[in-house]
ZAZA-404436 format. One record per residue (C-alpha): residue in three letters; x, y, z. Coordinates in steps of 0.5 Angstrom, whole numbers, padded with zeros to 4 digits, always signed. Layout:
BEGIN
ALAXYZ
...
This chain:
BEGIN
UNK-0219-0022+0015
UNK-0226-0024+0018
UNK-0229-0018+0022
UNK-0229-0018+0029
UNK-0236-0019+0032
UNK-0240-0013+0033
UNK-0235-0010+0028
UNK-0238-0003+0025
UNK-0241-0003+0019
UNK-0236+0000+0015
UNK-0230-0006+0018
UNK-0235-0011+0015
UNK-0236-0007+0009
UNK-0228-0008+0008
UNK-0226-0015+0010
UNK-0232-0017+0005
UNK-0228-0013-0001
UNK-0221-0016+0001
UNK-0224-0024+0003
UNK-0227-0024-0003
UNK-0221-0022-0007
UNK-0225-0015-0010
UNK-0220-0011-0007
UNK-0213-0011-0004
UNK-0213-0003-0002
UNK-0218+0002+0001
UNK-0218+0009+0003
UNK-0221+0011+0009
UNK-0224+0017+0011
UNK-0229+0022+0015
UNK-0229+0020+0022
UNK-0222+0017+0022
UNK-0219+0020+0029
UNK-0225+0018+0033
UNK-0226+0013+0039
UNK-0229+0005+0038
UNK-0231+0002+0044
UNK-0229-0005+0043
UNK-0230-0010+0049
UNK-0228-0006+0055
UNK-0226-0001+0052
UNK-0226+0005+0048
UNK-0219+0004+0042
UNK-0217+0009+0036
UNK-0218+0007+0029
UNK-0211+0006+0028
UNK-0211+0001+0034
UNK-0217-0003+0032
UNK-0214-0004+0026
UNK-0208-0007+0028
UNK-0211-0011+0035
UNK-0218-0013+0031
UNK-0219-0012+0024
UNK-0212-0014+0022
UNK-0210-0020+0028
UNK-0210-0025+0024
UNK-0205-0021+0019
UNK-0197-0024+0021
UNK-0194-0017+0019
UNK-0197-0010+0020
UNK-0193-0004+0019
UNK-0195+0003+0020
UNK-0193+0009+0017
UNK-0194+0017+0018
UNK-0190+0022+0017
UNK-0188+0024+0024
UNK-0186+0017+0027
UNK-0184+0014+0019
UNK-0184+0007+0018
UNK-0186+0002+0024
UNK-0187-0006+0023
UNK-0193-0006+0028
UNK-0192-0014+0027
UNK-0188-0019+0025
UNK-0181-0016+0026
UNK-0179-0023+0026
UNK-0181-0025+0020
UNK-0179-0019+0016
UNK-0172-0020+0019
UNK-0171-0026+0015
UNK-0171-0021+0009
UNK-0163-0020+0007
UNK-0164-0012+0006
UNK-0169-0011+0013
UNK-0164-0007+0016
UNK-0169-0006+0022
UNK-0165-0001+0027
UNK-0165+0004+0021
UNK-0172+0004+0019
UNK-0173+0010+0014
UNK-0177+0016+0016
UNK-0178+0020+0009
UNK-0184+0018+0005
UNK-0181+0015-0001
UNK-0176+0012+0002
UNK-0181+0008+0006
UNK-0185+0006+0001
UNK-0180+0003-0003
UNK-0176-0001+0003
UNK-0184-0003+0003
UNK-0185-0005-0005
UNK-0178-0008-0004
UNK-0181-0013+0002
UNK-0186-0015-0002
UNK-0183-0015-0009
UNK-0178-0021-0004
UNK-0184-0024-0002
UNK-0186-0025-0010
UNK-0179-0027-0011
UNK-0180-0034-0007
UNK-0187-0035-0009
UNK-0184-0034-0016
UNK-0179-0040-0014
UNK-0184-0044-0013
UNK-0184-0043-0004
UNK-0190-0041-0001
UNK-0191-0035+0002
UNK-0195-0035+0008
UNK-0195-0029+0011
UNK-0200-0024+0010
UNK-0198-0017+0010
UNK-0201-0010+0011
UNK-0199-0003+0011
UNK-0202+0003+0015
UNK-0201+0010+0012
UNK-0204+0015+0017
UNK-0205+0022+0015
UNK-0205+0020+0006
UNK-0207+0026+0005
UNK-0201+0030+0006
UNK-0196+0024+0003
UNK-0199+0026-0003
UNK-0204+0032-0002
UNK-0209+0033-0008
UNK-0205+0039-0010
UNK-0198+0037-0009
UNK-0193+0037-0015
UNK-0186+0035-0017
UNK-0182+0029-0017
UNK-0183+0026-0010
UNK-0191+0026-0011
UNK-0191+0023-0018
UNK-0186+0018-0015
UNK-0190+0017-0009
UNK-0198+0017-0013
UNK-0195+0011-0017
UNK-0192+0006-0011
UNK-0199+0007-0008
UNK-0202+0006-0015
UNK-0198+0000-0017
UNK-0199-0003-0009
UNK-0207-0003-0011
UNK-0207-0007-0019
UNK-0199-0009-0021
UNK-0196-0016-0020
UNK-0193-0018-0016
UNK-0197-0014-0010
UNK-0204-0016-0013
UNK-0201-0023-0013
UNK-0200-0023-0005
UNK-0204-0023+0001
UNK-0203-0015+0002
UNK-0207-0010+0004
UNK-0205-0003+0004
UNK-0210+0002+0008
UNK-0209+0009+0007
UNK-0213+0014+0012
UNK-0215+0021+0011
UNK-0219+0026+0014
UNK-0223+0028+0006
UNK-0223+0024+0001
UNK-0222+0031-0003
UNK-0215+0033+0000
UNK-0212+0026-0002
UNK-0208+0026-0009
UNK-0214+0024-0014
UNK-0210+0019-0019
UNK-0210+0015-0011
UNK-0217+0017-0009
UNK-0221+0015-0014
UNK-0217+0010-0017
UNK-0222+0004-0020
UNK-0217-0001-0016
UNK-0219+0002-0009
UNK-0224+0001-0004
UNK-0226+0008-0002
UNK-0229+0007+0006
UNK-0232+0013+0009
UNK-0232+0012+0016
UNK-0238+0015+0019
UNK-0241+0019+0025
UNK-0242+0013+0030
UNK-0249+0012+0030
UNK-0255+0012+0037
UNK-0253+0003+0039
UNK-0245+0006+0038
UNK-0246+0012+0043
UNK-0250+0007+0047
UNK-0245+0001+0047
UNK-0239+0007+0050
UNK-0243+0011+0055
UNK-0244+0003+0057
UNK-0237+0002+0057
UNK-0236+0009+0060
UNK-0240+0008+0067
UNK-0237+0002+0069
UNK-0230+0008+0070
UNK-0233+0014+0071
UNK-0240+0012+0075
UNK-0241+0020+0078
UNK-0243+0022+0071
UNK-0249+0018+0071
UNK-0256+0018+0075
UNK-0257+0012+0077
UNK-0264+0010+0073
UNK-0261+0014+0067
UNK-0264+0011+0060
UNK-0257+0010+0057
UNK-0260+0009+0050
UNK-0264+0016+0050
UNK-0258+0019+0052
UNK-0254+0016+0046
UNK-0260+0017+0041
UNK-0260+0025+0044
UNK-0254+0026+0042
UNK-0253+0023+0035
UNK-0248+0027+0032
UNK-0242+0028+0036
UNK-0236+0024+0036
UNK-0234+0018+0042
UNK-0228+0022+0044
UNK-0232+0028+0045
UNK-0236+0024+0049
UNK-0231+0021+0053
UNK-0228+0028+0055
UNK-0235+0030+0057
UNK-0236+0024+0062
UNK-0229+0025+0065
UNK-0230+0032+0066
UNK-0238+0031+0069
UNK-0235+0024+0073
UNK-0229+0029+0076
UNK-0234+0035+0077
UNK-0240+0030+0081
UNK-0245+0033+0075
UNK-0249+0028+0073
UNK-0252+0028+0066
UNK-0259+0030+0066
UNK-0264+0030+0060
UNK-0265+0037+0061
UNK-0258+0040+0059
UNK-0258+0035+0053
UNK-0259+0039+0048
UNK-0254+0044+0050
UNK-0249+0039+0051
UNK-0250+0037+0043
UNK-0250+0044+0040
UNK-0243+0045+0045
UNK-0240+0038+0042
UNK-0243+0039+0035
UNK-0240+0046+0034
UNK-0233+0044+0038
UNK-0233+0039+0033
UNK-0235+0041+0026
UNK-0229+0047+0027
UNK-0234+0052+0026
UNK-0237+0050+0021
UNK-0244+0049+0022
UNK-0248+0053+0028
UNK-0253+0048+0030
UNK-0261+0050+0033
UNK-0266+0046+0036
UNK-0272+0051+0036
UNK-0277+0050+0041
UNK-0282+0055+0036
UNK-0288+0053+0032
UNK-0291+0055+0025
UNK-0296+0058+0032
UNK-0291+0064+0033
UNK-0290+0065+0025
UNK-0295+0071+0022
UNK-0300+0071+0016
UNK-0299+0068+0011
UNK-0304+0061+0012
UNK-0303+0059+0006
UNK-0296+0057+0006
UNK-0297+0055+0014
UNK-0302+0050+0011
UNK-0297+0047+0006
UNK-0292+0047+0011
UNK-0297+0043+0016
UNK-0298+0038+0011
UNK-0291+0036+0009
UNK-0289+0036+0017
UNK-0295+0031+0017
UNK-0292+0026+0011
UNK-0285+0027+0014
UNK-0287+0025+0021
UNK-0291+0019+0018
UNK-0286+0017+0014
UNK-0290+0017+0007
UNK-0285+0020+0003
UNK-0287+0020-0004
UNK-0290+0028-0004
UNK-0285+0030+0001
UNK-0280+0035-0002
UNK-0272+0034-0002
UNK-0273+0042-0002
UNK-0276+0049+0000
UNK-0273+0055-0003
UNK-0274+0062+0001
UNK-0274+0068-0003
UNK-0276+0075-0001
UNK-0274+0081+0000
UNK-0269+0083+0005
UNK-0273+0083+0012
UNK-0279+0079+0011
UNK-0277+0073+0017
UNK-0274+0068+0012
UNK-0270+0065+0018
UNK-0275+0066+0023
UNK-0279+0061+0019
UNK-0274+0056+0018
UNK-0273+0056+0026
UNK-0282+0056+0026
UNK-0281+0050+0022
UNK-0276+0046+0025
UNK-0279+0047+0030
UNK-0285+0045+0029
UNK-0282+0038+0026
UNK-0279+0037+0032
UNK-0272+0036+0028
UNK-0265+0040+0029
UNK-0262+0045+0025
UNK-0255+0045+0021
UNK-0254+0052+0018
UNK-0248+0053+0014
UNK-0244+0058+0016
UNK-0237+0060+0012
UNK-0234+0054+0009
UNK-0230+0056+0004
UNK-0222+0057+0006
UNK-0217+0060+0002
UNK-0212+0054+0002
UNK-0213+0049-0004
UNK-0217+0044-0003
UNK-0220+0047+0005
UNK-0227+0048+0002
UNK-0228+0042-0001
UNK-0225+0039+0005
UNK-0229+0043+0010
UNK-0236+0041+0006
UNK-0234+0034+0007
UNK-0235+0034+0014
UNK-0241+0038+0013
UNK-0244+0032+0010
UNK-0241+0027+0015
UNK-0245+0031+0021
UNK-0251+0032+0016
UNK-0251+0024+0015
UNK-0250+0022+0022
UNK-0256+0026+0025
UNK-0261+0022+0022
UNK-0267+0028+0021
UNK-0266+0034+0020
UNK-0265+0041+0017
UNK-0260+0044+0013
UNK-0261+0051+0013
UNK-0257+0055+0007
UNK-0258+0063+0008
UNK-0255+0068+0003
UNK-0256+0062-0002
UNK-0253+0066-0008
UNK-0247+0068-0005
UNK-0246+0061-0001
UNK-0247+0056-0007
UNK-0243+0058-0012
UNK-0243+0056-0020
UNK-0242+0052-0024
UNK-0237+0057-0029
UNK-0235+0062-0025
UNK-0229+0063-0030
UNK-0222+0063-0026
UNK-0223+0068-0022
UNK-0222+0062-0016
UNK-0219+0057-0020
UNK-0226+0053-0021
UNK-0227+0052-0013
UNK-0234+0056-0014
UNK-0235+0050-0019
UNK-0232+0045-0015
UNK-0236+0047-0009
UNK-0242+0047-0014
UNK-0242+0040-0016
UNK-0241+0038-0008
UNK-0247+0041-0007
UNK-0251+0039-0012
UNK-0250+0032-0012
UNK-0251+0031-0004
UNK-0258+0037-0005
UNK-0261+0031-0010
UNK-0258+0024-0008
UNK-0265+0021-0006
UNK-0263+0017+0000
UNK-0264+0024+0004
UNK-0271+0024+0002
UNK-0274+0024+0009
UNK-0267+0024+0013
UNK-0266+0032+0011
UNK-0269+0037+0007
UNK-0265+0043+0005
UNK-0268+0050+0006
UNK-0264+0056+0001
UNK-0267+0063+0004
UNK-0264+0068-0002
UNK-0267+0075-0004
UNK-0264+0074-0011
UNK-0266+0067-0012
UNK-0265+0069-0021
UNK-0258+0069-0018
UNK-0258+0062-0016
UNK-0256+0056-0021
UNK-0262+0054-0025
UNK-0261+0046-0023
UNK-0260+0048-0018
UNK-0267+0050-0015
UNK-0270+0044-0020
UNK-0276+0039-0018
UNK-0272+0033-0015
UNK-0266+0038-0011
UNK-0272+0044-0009
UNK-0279+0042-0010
UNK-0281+0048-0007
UNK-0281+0055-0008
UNK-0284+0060-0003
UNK-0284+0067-0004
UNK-0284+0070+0004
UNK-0287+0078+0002
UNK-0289+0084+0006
UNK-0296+0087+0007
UNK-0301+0087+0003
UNK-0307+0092+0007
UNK-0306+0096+0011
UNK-0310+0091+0017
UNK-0304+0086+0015
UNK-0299+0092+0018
UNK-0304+0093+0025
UNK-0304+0086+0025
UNK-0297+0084+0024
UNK-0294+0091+0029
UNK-0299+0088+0034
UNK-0296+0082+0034
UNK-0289+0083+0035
UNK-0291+0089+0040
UNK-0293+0083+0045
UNK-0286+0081+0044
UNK-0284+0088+0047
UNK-0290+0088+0053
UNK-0293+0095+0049
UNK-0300+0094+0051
UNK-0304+0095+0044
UNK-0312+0092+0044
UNK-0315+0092+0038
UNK-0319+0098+0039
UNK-0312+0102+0039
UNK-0309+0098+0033
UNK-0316+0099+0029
UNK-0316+0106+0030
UNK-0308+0107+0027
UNK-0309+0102+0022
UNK-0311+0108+0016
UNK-0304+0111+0018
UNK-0300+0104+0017
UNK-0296+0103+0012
UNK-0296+0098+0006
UNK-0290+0094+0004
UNK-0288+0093+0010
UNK-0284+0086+0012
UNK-0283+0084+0020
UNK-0276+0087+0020
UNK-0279+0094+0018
UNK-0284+0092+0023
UNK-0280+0090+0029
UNK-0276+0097+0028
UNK-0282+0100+0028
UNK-0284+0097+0034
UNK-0277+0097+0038
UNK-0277+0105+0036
UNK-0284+0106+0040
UNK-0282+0101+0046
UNK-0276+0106+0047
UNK-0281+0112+0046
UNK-0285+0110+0053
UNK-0279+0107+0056
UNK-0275+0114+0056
UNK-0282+0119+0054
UNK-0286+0115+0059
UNK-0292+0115+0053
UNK-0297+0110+0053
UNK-0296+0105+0047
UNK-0301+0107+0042
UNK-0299+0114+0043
UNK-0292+0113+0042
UNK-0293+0109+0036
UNK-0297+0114+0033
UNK-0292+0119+0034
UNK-0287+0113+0031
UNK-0291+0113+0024
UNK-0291+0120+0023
UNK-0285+0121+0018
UNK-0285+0113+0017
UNK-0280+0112+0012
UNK-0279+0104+0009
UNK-0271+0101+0011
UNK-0270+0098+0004
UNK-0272+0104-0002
UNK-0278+0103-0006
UNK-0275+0100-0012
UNK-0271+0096-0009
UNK-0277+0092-0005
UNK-0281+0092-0012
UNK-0276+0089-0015
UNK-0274+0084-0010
UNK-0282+0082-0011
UNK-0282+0080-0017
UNK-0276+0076-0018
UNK-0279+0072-0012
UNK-0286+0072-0014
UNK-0284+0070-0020
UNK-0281+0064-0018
UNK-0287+0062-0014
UNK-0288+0055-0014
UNK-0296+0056-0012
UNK-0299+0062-0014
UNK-0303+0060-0008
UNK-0298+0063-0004
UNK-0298+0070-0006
UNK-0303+0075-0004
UNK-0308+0077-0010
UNK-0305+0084-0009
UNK-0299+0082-0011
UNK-0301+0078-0017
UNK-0299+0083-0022
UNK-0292+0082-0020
UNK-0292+0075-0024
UNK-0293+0078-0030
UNK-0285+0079-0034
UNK-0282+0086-0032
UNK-0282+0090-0038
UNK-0276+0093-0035
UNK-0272+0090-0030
UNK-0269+0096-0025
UNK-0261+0094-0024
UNK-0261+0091-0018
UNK-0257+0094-0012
């Protein structure tokens, strides 16, 4: 099974297990339904298997569970068999793999007899997760999980040149005696890659010429938008080639965050910030920290680069804005986790893959988790949901601390009950950096900060007018309070007509903070507390490091 010239890495990676005798069966999954631009042309996987991978093979079959089994190749040479019976090839799954397992137990009868056997046979399963889905039960499953294993390890199938392939979406969703079999080869197929978009928007122009200016930088192009699939790529052509609208620079950003949500089913929602660590208020000391980690990652001196930040504060003290103030800064997308849990069996963890697959396939990037008590899960939730919380727990915890992702992506958990979120998971070597995101200290910082966010409202406020009500400002006072209080005077002068410093004025009589006393101290606290630098936290608030002598039952 030599692979193709120009074959993609993971092609490569399965001849060499099967040349090399190591492994006869191999489980793809990840990308397994998109396109792969071979010669002139852009061909599925199924196909390239069959027609590149597998040429030199003299019989392939196929088998899914809507077409049954089909000899792809070679019906000539299994005619030979006396219980062939080609015009009634069986459609349910048993009785396909075991006119497959009777084929081949035929083969290793002749060679058993002393006849060589020359052909060299292989076997698609499409869609192996549900022949054999991870939660399926009965008879039928048990029978079906041990041809598949016994085609993998036993004789006479070990015996023979026989490969058997199995497709899946998830890893996770396919039977676990099958998928993490110690005789089987697991493959992920990856997102393609900047030089593979490149080859296919090559392919595509020679077709659909219109949807491409004629000086476009093909290879800009593809690395712009690494991260979406060729197929979804194809489409976009045709529909831009149809329409007369060329690709453009400009609009390949949108495109991207289109594509890559489309894509991910809604599992992700994709930024590109175009904000800096400018646009952030106060705080220096966390701003001169986060410079400083840009400036190693964008020179690659990755040995202080942390795998990780964590987030923490009281509700409203601008978490996600920095997260985009961040990315931004850095130059590098966002991929915030949205819902990814599913109330089938199995929907999680799968959903979580392709979140990983999307991760591994932009190169640098961010990967933002909000509420990250809520969405991590634990490692004992008891039986509740049937351990997926666990389950989902571990996936994240192995993905957060794999090393190889040091420089590639960098996970940002925003919570403001950080004691709710795993120990291990907010160690050194997972999040290596804990930041404590906190209100005003002075009553100057709360003019300082109202002042800036009123020049996002046009409310012209001066120093004088901003010194002048700076006694009346309240203290404790975070961007989300802040930006209510300003909302509520730029409505004040919008329908009383009253000048800025007047209607803010008017708006601090009665002021009363959004979120309760209580609650922002104790939201304080805990966040302070587990401050990787004390350095971040303003001397007024230093109190707060110090254990509670009663901790206030949190809302």
């Amino acid at each position: 099974m030599p692979a193709p010239h120009g074959a993609p890495a993971w092609a490569n990676e399965l001849a060499l297990a099967y040349e090399s005798g190591a492994h006869g069966q191999f489980i793809l999954y990840g990308n397994v339904h998109d396109r792969i631009a071979v010669g002139a042309q852009l061909v599925g996987l199924t196909g390239y298997l069959e027609h590149h991978l597998l040429s030199s093979f003299q019989i392939v079959l196929s088998y899914d569970l809507g077409s049954g089994l089909t000899i792809e190749r070679g019906g000539e040479l299994v005619e030979k068999w006396g219980g062939a019976d080609l015009k009634s090839l069986p459609r349910e799954p048993q009785a396909a793999l075991q006119y497959v397992s009777r084929y081949l137990r035929y083969l290793g009868n002749l060679r058993a007899l002393g006849r060589e056997v020359k052909e060299h046979v292989a076997v698609i399963l499409r869609s192996v997760d549900h022949i054999v889905p991870a939660d399926g039960v009965g008879f039928e499953h048990g029978s079906l999980t041990s041809v598949l294993r016994e085609w993998s390890s036993e004789a006479p199938f070990a015996d023979l040149p026989f490969t058997s392939i199995l497709i899946a979406d998830n890893l996770n969703d396919v039977e676990p005696l099958v998928a993490f079999s110690t005789h089987a080869s697991r493959i992920r197929v990856p997102l393609p890659d900047s030089a593979e978009i490149e080859r296919a928007l090559t392919l595509l122009r020679t077709h659909e010429a219109r949807a491409f200016t004629p000086d476009a930088n093909l290879a800009q192009i593809g690395a712009a938008l690494v991260g979406v699939t060729l197929t979804a790529l194809e489409s976009l052509v045709k529909m831009r080639d149809h329409s007369g609208q060329p690709l453009n620079s400009a609009d390949l950003t949108r495109i991207k965050k289109e594509l890559v949500e489309r894509d991910s089913a809604g599992l992700v929602e994709f930024i590109e910030s175009t904000r800096t660590l400018d646009a952030y208020h106060g705080q220096d000391a966390l701003k001169r920290w986060l410079r400083q980690d840009i400036k190693l990652w964008q020179t690659g001196d990755l040995k202080a680069l942390p795998m990780g930040y964590l987030l923490c504060g009281p509700v409203g003290t601008g978490k996600t804005f920095l997260v985009e103030c961040l990315a931004g800064e850095a130059g590098v997308p966002v991929v915030k986790l949205k819902n990814f849990r599913d109330r089938w069996v199995g929907s999680s963890e799968g959903n979580l893959e392709k979140i990983f697959r999307l991760i591994r396939a932009l190169g640098r990037c961010m990967v933002f988790i909000d509420e990250a008590d809520q969405t991590l899960g634990r490692r004992d939730s008891g039986s509740g949901d049937s351990g997926l919380s666990g389950r989902l727990y571990s996936m994240i915890a192995q993905e957060m601390s794999d090393t190889s992702n040091r420089g590639r992506v960098l996970w940002i958990l925003a919570s403001s009950r950080p004691d709710l979120i795993e120990v291990d998971l907010k160690r050194p070597g997972r999040v290596d950096v804990k930041v404590p995101l906190l209100p005003t200290s002075t009553t100057a910082e709360s003019a300082a900060l109202i002042g800036a966010l009123a020049k996002r409202y046009g409310l012209q406020l001066n120093e004088a007018d901003l010194t002048a009500l700076e006694p009346r400002m309240p203290l404790l006072l975070t961007p989300g309070a802040a930006e209510a209080l300003v909302v509520k005077a730029y409505r004040r002068v919008r329908t009383e007509y009253l000048e800025p410093r007047a209607a803010l004025d008017a708006c601090l009589v009665g002021y009363q903070n959004p979120v309760p006393a209580d609650v922002l101290e104790f939201q304080m606290r805990i966040s302070i507390r587990e401050a990787t630098d004390l350095a971040f936290v303003p001397a007024a608030f230093h109190k707060y490091a110090e254990p509670a002598t009663a901790v206030p039952i949190a809302p």
